[in-house]
MARDRENZA-794756 format. One line per 4 residues: number of its first residue (from 1); their letters; for each residue x, y, z of N, C-alpha, C, O. Coordinates in Angstrom, 2 decimals. Example, Ala and Ser with C-alpha at 12.3 -4.5 7.8 and 13.67 -1.06 7.14 Angstrom:
// MARDRENZA-794756
1 = as = 13.19:-5.69:7.80:12.30:-4.50:7.80:13.20:-3.30:7.80:14.24:-3.32:8.46; 12.85:-2.25:7.08:13.67:-1.06:7.14:12.90:0.03:7.87:13.41:1.14:8.04
This chain:
// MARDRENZA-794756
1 = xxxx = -83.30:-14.78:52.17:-83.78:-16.14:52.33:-84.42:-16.59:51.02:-85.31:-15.97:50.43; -83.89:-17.67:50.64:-84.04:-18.23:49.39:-85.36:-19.35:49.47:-85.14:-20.35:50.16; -86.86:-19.26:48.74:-87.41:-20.17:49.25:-87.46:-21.42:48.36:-86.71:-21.18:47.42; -87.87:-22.38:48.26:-87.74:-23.90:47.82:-89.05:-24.12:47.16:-90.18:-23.92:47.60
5 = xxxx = -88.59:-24.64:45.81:-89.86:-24.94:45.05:-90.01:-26.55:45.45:-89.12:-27.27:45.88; -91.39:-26.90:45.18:-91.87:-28.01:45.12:-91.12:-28.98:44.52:-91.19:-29.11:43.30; -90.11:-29.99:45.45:-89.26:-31.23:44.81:-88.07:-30.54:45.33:-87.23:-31.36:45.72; -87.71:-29.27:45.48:-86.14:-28.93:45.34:-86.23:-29.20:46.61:-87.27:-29.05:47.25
9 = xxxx = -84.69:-29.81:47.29:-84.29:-29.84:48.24:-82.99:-28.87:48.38:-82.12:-28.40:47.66; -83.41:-28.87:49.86:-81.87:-27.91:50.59:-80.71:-28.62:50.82:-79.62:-28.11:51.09; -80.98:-30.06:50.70:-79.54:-30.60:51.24:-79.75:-32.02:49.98:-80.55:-32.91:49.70; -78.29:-31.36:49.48:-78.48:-32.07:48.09:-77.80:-33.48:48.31:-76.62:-33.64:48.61
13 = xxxx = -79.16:-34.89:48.05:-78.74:-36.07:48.20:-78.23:-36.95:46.97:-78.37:-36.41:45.87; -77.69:-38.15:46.98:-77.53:-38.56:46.18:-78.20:-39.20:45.50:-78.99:-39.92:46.09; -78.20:-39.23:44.35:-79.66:-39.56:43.60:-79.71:-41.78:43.74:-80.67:-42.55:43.77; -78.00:-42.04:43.80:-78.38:-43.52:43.64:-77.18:-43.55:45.21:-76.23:-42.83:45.53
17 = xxxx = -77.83:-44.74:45.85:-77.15:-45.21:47.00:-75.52:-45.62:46.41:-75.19:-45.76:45.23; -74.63:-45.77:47.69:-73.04:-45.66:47.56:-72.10:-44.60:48.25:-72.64:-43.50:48.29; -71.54:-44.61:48.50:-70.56:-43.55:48.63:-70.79:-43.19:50.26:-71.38:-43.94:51.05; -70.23:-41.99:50.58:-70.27:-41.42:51.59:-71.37:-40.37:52.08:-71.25:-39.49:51.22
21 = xxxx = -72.34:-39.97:52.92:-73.28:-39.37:53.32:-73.36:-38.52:53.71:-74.32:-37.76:53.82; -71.52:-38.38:54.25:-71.45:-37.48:55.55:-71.70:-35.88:55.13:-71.71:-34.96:55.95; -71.90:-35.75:53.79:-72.18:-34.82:53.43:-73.59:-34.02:53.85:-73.59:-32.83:54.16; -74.47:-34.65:53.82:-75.65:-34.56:53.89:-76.33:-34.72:55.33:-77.49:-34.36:55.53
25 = xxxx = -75.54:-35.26:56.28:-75.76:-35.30:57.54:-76.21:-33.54:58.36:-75.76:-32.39:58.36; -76.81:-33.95:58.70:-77.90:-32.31:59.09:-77.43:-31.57:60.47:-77.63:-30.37:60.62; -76.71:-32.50:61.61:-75.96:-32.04:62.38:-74.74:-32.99:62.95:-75.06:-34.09:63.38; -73.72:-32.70:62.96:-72.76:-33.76:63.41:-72.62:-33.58:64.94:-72.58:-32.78:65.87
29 = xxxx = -72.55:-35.09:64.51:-72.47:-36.12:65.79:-70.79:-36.50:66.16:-70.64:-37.28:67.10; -69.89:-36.12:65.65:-68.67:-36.36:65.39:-68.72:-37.69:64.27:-69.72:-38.25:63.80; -67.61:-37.91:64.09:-66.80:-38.97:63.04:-67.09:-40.40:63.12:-66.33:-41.30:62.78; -68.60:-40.56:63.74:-69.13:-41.83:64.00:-67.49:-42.73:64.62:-66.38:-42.29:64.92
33 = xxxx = -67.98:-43.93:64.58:-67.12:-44.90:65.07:-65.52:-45.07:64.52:-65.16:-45.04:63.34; -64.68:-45.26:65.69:-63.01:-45.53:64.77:-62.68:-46.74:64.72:-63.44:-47.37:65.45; -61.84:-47.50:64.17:-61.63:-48.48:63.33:-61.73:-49.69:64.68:-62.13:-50.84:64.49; -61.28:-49.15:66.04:-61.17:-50.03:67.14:-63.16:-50.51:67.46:-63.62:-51.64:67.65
37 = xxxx = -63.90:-49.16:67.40:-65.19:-49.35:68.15:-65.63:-50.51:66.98:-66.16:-51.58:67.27; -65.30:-50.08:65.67:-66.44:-50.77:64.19:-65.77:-52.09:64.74:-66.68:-52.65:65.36; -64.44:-53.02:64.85:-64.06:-54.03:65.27:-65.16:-54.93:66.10:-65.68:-56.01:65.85; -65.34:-53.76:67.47:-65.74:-54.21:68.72:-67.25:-54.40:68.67:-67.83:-55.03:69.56
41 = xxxx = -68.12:-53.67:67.25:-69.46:-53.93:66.60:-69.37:-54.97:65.83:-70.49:-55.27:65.42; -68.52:-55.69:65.42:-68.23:-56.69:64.31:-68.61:-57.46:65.39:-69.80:-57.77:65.48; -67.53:-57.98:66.52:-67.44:-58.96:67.15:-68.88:-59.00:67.85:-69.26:-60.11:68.24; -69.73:-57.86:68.02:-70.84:-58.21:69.06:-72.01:-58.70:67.74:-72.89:-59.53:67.99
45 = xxxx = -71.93:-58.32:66.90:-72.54:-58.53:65.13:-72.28:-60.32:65.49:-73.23:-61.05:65.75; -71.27:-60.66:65.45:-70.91:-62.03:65.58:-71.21:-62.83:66.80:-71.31:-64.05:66.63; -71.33:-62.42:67.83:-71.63:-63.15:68.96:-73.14:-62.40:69.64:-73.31:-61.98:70.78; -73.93:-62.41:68.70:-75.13:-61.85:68.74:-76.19:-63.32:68.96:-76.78:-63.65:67.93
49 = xxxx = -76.44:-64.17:70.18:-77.56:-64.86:69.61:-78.56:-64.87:68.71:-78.81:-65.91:68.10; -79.18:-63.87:68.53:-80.34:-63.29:67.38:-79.44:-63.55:65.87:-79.89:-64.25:64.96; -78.54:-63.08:65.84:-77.82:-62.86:64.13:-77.35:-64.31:63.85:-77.24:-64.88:62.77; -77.00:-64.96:65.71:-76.60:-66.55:64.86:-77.84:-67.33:64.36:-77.66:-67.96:63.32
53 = xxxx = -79.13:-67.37:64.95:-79.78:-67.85:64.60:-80.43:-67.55:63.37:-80.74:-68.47:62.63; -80.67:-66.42:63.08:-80.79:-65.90:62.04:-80.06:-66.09:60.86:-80.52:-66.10:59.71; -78.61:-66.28:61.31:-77.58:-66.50:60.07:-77.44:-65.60:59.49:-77.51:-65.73:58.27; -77.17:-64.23:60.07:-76.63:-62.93:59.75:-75.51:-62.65:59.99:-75.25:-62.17:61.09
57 = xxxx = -74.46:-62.87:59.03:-73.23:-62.34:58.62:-72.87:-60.52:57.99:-73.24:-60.02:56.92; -72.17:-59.95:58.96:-71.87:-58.75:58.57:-70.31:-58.70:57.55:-69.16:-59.06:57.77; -70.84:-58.20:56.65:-69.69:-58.30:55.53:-69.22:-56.73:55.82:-68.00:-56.70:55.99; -69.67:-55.77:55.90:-69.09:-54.47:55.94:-69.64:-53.49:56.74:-70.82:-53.73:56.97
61 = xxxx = -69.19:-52.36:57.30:-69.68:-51.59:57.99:-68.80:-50.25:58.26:-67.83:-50.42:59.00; -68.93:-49.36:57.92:-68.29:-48.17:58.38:-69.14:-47.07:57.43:-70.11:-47.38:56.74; -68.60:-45.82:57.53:-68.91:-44.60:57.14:-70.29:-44.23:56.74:-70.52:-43.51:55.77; -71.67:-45.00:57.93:-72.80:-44.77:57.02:-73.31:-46.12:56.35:-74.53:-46.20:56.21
65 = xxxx = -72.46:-47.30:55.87:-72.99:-47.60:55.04:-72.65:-49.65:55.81:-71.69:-50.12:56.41; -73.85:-50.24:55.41:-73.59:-51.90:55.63:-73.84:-52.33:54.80:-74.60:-51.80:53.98; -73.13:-53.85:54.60:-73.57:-54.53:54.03:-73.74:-55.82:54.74:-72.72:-56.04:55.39; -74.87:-57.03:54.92:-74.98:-58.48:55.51:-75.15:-59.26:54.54:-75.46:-58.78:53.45
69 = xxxx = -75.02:-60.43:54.68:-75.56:-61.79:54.28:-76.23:-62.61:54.78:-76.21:-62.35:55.99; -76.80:-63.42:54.62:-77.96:-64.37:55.11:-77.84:-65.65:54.41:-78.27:-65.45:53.28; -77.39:-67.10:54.54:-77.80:-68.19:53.82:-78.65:-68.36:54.47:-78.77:-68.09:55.67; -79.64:-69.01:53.49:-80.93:-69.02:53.47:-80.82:-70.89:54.13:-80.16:-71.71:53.49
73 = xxxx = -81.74:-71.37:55.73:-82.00:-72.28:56.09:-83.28:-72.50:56.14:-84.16:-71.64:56.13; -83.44:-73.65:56.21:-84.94:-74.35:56.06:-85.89:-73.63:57.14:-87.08:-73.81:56.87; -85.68:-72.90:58.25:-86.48:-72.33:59.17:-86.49:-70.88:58.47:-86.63:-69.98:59.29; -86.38:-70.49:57.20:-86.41:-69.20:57.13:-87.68:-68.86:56.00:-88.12:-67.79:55.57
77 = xxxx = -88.02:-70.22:55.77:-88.87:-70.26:54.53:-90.23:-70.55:54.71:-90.28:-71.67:55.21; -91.75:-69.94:54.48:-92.94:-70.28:54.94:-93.36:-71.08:54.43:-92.61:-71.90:53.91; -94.74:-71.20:54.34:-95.19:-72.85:53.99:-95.34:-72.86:52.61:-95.55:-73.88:51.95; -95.20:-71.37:52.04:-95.33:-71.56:50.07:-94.13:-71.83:49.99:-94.01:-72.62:49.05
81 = xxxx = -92.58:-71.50:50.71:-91.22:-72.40:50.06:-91.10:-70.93:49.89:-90.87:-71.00:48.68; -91.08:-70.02:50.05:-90.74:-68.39:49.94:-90.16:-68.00:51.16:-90.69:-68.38:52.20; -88.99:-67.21:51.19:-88.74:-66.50:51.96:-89.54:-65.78:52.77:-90.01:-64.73:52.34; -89.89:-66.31:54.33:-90.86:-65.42:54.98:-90.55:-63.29:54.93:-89.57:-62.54:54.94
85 = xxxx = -91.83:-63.17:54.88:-91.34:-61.19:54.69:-90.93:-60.85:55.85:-90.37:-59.76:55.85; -91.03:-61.66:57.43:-90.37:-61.20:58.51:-89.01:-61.41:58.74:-88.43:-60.74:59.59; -88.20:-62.58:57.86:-87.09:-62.50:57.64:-86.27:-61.50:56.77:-85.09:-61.34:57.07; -86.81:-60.80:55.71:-86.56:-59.92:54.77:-86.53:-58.85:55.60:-85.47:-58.25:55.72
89 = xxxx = -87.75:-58.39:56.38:-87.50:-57.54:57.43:-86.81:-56.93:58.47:-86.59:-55.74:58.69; -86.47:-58.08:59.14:-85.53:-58.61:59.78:-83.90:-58.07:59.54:-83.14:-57.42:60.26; -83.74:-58.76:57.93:-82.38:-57.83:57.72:-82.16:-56.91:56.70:-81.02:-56.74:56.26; -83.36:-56.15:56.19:-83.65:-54.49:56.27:-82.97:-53.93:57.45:-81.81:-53.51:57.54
93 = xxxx = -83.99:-53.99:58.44:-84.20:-53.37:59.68:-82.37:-53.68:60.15:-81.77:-52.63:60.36; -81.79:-54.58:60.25:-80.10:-54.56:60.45:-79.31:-53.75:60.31:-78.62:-53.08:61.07; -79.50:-53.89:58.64:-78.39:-53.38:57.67:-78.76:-51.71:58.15:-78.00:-50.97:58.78; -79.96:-51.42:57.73:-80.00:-49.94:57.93:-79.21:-49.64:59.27:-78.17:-48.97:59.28
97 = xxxx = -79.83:-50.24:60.48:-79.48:-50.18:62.10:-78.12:-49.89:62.18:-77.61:-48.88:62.65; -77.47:-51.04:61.60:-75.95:-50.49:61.75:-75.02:-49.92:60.75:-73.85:-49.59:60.95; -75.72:-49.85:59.58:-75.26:-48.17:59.14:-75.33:-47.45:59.86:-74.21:-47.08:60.22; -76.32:-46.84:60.48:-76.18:-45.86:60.83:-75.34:-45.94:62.19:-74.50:-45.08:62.46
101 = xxxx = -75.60:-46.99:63.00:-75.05:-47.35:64.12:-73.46:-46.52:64.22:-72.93:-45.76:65.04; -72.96:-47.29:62.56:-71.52:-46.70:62.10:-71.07:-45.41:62.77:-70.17:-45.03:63.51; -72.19:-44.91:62.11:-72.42:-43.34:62.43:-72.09:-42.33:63.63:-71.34:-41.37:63.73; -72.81:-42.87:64.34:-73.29:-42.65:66.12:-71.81:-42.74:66.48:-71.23:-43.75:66.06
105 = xxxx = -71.05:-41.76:67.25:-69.92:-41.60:68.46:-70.38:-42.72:69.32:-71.48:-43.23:69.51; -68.86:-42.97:69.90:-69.35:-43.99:71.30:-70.02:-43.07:72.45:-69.85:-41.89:72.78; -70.79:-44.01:72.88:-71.51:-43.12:73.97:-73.29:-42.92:73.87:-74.22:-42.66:74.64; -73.03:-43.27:72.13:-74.70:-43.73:71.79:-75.14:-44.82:71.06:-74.41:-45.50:70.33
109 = xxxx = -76.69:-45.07:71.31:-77.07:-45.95:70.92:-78.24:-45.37:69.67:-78.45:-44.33:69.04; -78.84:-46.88:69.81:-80.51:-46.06:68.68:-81.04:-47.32:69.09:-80.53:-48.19:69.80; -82.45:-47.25:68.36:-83.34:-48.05:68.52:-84.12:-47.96:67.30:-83.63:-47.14:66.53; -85.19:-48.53:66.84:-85.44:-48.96:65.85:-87.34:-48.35:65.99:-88.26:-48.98:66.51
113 = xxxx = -87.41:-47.26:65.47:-89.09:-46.22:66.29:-90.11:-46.70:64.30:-91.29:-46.53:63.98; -89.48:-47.02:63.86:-90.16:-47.17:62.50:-89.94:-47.66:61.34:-89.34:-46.90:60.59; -90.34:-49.11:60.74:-89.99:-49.37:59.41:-90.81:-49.74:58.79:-91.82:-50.25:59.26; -90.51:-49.49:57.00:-91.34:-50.05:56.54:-90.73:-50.81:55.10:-89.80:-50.30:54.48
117 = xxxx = -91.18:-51.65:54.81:-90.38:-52.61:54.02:-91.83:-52.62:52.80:-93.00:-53.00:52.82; -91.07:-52.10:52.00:-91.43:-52.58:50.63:-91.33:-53.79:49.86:-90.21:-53.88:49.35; -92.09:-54.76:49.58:-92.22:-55.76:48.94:-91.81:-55.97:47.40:-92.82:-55.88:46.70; -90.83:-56.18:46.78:-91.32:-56.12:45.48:-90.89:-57.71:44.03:-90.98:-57.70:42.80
121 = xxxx = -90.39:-58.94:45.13:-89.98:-60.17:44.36:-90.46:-60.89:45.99:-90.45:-60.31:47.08; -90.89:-62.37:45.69:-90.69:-63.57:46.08:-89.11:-63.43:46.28:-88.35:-62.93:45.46; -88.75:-63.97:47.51:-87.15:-64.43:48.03:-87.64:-65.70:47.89:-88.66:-66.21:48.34; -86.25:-66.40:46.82:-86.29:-68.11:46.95:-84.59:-68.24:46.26:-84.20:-67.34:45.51
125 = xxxx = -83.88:-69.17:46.52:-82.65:-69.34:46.17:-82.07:-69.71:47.58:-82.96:-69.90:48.41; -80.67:-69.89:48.10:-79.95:-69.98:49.24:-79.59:-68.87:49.88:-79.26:-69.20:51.02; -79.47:-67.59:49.70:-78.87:-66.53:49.92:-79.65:-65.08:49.53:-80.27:-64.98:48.47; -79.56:-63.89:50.59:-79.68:-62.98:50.94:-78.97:-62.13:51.01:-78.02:-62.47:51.73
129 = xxxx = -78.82:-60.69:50.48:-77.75:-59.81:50.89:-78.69:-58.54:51.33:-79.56:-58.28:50.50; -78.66:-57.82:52.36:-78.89:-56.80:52.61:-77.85:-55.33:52.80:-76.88:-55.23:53.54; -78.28:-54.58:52.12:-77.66:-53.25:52.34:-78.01:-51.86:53.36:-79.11:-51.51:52.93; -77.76:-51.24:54.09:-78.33:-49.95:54.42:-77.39:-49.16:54.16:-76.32:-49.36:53.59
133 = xxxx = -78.06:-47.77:54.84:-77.05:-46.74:53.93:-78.11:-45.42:54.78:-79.34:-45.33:54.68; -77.29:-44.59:55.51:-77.95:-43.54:56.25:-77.84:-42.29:55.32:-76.95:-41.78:54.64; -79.32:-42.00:55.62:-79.29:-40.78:54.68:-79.39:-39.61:56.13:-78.69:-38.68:55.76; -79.89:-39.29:57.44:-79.63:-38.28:58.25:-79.29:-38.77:59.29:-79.25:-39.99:59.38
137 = xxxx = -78.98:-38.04:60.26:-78.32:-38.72:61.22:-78.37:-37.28:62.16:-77.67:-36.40:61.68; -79.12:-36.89:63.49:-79.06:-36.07:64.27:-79.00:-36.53:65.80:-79.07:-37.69:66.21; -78.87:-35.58:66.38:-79.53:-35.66:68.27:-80.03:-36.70:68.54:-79.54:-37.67:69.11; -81.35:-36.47:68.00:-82.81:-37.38:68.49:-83.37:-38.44:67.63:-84.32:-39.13:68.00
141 = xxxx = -82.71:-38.60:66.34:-83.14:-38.99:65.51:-82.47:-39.49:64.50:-81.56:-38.70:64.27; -82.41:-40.69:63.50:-81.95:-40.91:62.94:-82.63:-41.41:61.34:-83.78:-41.62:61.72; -82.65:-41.59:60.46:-83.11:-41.88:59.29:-82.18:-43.37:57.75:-81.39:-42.92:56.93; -82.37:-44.17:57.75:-81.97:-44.87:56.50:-82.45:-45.21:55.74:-83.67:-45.10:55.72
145 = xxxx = -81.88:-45.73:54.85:-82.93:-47.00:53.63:-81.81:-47.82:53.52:-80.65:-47.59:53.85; -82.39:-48.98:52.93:-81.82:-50.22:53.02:-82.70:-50.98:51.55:-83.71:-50.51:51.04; -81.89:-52.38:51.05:-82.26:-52.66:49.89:-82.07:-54.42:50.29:-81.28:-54.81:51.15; -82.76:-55.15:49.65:-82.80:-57.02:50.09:-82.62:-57.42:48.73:-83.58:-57.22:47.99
149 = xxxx = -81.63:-57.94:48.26:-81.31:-58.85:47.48:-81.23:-60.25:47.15:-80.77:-60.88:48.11; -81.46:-60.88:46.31:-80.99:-62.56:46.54:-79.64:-62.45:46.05:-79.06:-61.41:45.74; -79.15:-63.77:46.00:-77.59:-64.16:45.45:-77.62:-63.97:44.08:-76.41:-63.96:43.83; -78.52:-63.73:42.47:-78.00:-63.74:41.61:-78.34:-62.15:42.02:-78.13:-61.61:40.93
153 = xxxx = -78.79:-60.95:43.04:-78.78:-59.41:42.60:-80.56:-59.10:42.68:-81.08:-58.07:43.13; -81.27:-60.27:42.12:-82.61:-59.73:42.16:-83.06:-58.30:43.00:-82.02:-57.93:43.55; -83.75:-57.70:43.22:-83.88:-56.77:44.17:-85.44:-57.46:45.09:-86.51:-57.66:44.51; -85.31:-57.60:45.92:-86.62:-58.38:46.47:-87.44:-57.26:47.71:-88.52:-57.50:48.27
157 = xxxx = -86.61:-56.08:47.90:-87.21:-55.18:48.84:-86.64:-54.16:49.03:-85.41:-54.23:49.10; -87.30:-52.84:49.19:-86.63:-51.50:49.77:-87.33:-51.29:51.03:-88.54:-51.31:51.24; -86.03:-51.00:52.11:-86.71:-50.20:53.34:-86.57:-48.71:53.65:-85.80:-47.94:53.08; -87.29:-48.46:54.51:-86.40:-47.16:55.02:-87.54:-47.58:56.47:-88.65:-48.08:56.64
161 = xxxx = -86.21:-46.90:57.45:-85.95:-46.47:59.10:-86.00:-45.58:59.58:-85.13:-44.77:59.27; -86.81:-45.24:60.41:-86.30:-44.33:61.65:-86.19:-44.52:63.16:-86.94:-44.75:64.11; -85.28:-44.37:62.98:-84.23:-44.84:64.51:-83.92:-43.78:65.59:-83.34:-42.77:65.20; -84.27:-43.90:67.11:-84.20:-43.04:68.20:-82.66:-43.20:68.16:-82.13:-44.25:67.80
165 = xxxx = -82.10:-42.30:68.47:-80.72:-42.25:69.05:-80.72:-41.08:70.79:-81.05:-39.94:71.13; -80.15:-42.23:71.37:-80.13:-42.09:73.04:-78.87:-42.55:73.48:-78.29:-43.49:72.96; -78.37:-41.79:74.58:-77.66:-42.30:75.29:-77.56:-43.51:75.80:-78.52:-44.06:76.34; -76.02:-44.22:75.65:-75.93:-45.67:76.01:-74.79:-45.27:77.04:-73.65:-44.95:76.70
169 = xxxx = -75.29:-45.34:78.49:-74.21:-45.57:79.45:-73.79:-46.61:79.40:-74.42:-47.61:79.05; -72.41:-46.56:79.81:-71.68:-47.90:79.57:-71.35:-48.42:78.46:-70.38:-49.17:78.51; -71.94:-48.24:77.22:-72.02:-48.71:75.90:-70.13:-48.13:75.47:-69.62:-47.12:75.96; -69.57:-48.90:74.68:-68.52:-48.17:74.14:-68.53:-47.38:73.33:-67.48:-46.84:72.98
């Protein structure tokens, strides 16, 4: 038994977000979602009251990893003309969600047990892009980070998640 110095990790991550995770995944869950279920998450992504009002557009989703959009409407902005931080939050907390969501076999769900959103620009412009990107994924538990952008790239926030994963009867 080999022991671990201070910083070294056992399960070697990637140092910059991208790519595939499944490496690093700590116990499999099988092959997360197939091309029919990610469809059938698109369409509920889309006919989501919450995401219409919100104006959350899912641009991508599979293997671990999302990406959304957000144009930015006059109800999204507080009284300084800034992007409220509960909207930024908001689609953190998404993007990560259904990354990992990706993830999860039919048959489960998750829920959303912890976030925390790092602050680090004023959001102002028309547009929002959020990313997540699962870094573990087990049984009971799930883990991401996620990143908030404006439209020219700014970086305006880092999150990271942890998400219950439970059985969804009935769920596809």
């Amino acid at each position: 038994m080999r022991l671990l110095m201070l910083g070294e990790s056992s399960t070697p991550f990637p140092q910059r977000w991208g790519g595939s995770f499944r490496g690093s995944m700590e116990e499999d869950l099988g092959s997360g979602l197939d091309a029919r279920h990610l469809e059938d998450l698109k369409q509920r992504v889309l006919q989501s009251p919450f995401h219409q009002w919100a104006g959350l557009e899912l641009v991508t989703v599979g293997d671990g990893e999302s990406e959304m959009v957000m144009d930015l409407r006059p109800h999204h902005f507080n009284p300084q003309g800034i992007v409220h931080g509960g909207i930024v939050a908001a689609l953190a907390d998404t993007a990560i969600g259904l990354a990992l969501r990706s993830r999860l076999r039919p048959g489960l769900t998750h829920r959303t047990a912890q976030l925390s959103v790092n602050f680090l620009a004023k959001g102002e412009g028309n547009r929002l892009i959020g990313r997540g990107h699962t870094l573990h994924l087990g049984q009971r538990m799930g883990y991401g980070e996620g990143e908030v952008v404006d439209g020219e790239g700014r970086l305006l926030a880092r999150a990271t998640g942890t998400f219950i994963v439970l059985p969804a009867p009935g769920a596809f």
